[in-house]
C-alpha positions in Angstrom: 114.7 110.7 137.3 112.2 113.2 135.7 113.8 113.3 132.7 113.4 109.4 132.5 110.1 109.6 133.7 109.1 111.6 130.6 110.4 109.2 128.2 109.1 106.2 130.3 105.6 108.3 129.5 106.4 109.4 125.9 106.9 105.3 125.2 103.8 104.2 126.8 101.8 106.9 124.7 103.4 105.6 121.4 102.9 102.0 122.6 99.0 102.9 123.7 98.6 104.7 119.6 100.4 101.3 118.5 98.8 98.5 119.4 95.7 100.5 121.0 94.0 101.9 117.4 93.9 98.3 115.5 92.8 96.8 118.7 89.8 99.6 119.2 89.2 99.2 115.6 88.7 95.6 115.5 85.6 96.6 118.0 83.8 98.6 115.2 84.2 96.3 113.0 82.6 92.5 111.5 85.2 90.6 113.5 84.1 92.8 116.7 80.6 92.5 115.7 81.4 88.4 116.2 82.8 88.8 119.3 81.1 91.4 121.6 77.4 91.7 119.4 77.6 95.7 119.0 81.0 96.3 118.4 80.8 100.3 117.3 78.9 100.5 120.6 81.7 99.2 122.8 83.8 101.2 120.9 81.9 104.5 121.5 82.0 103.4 125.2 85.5 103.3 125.2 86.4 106.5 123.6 83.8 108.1 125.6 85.9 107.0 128.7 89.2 108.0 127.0 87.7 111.3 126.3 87.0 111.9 130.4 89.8 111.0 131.3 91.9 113.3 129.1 89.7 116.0 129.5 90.0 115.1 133.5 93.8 115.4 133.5 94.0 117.4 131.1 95.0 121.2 130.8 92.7 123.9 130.0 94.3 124.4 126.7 94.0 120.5 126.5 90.5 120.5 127.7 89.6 123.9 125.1 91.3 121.7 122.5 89.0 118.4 122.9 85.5 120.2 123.0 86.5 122.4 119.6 87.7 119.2 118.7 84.9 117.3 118.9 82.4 120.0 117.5 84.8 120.7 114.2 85.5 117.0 113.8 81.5 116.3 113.8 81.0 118.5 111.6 83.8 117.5 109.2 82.7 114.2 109.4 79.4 115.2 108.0 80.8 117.0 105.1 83.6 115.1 104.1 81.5 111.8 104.2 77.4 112.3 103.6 77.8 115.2 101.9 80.8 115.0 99.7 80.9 111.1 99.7 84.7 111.4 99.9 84.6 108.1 102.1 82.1 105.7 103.3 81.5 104.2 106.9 80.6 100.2 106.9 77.2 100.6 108.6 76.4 104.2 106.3 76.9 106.2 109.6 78.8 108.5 111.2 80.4 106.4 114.2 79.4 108.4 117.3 83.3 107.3 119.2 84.2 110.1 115.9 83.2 113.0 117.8 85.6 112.0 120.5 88.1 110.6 118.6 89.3 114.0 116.8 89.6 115.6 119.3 91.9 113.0 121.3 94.1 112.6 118.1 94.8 116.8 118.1 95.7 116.7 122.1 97.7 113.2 121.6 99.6 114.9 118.8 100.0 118.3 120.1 100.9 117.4 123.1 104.1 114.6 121.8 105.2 117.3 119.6 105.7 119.3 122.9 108.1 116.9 124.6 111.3 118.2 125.2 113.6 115.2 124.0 111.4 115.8 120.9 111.9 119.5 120.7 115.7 119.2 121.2 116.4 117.4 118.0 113.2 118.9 116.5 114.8 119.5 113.4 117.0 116.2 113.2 113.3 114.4 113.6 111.3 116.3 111.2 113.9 114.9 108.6 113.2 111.6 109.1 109.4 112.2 109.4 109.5 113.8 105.9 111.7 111.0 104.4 109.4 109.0 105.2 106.0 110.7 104.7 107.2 111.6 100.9 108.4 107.7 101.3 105.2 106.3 102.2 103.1 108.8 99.3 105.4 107.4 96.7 105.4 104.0 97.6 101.3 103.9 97.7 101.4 105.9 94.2 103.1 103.4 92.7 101.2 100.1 94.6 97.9 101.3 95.0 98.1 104.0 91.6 96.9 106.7 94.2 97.1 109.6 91.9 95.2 111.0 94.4 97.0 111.0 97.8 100.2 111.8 95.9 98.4 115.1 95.0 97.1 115.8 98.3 100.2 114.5 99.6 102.2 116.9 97.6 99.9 119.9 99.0 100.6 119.0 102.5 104.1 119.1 102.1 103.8 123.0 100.2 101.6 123.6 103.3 104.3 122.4 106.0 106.9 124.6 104.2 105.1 127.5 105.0 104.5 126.1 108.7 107.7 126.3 110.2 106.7 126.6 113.9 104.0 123.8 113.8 105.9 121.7 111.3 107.2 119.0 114.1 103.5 118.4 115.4 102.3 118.5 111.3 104.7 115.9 110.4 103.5 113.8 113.6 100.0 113.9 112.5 100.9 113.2 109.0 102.4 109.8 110.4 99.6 109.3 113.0 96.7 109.8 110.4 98.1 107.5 107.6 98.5 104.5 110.3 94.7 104.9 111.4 93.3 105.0 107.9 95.5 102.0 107.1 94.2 99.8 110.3 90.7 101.7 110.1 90.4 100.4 105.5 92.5 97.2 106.6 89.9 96.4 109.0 86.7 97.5 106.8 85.6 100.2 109.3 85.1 102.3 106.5 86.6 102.7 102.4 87.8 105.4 100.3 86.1 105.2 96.6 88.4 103.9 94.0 88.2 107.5 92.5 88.6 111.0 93.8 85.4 111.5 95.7 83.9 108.6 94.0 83.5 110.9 90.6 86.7 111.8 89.2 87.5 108.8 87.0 90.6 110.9 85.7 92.0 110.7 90.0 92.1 107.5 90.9 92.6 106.8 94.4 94.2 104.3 96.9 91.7 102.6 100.1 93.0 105.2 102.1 94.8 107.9 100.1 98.2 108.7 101.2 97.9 112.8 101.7 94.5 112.5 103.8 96.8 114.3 106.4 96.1 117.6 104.3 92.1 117.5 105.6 93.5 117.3 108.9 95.9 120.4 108.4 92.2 121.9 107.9 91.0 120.9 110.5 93.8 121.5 112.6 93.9 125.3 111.4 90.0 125.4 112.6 90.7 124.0 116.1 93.6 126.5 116.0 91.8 129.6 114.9 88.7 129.4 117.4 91.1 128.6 120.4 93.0 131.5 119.1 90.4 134.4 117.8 87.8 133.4 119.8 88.6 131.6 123.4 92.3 133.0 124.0 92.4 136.4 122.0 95.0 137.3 124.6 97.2 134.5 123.7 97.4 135.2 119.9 98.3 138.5 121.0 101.3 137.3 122.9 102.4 135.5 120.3 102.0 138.0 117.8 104.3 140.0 119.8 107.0 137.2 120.3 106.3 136.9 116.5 107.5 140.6 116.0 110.3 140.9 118.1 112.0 137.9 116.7 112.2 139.9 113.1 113.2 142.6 115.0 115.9 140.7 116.7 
């Protein structure tokens, strides 16, 4: 009965990631502004809510996760976008349900890549997720001529061979950030420039480039290393240690 239990939960969770994001996005978005006035307000509302409650109910590793989260994914959000002008928001802002949003994304994804029905055919499932990553960043190279996501795409995946222990939960946000940034450009929330950061007229890039995942694996490594070096010290010891005996095994 547990054991169902946990599937019964692991399929709500996809379902809620499903159908939630493009409903959520329509809110911050012209259609939402028809409906409900300020839709990126009642959008912040509701992630602000879905932030408590996670953080409620969640772990302290869960709870650690969501407040570096949030700080890192601010922060991000500035560079990548006002400074660097990789991407553009619709109303020339930074979306204040983003500072939540990050942070909510890392724990959804972390915490599916912990299930156990996942992590008993872990390897059978990373397959799959790579067929169809490199799948997907072919297919929008050759629609969309992005030169660009190809490249970044092809980085990611040089990245997750080097990964081995996080590459299940890698390959899951791989998957997870390529459907947002299609609902989130599909539903004019924001655009990528037709060129790499809107100034490399030898990149041209797709509206949204296929291997964005690879700025996540950034900020992933940033949640990862302050949890680690700075909050839990003792826990990247542990693990250094499990780390050593397996070679010595």
């Amino acid at each position: 009965m547990q054991h169902l239990s946990t599937h019964q939960e692991s399929i709500r969770s996809m379902l809620f990631l499903i159908i939630g994001v493009p409903l959520f996005l329509l809110l911050d978005s012209q259609h939402g502004d028809a409906i409900v006035g300020r839709g990126q307000w009642v959008a912040n509302i509701l992630v602000f809510l879905a932030f408590l409650r996670a953080y409620r109910k969640g772990t302290q590793r869960v709870r650690n996760v969501l407040l570096i989260g949030m700080v890192v994914g601010l922060l991000g959000e500035f560079l990548f976008s006002k400074v660097l002008g990789m991407y553009y928001y619709r109303l020339d802002n930074i979306p204040l349900w983003l500072a939540f949003a990050h942070g909510l994304i890392f724990a959804w994804t972390l915490k599916m890549a912990k299930k156990p029905f996942l992590q008993a055919c872990s390897n059978k499932i990373q397959i799959v997720l790579l067929i169809i990553s490199i799948g997907y960043s072919i297919f929008w190279l050759i629609w969309a001529n992005d030169v660009y996501g190809f490249v970044t795409a092809v980085i990611f995946m040089l990245i997750l061979f080097m990964t081995k222990k996080s590459r299940l939960f890698f390959l899951i946000m791989f998957i997870v950030v390529c459907y947002i940034e299609q609902v989130g450009t599909a539903t004019g929330c924001w655009y990528w420039p037709p060129t790499a950061l809107d100034m490399f007229e030898w990149l041209p890039s797709g509206n949204p480039p296929s291997g964005i995942s690879v700025f996540y694996f950034l900020f992933d490594a940033v949640v990862f290393w302050i949890y680690l070096y700075i909050l839990h010290p003792a826990t990247r010891l542990r693990y250094q240690r499990q780390r050593n005996q397996e070679v010595a095994d």
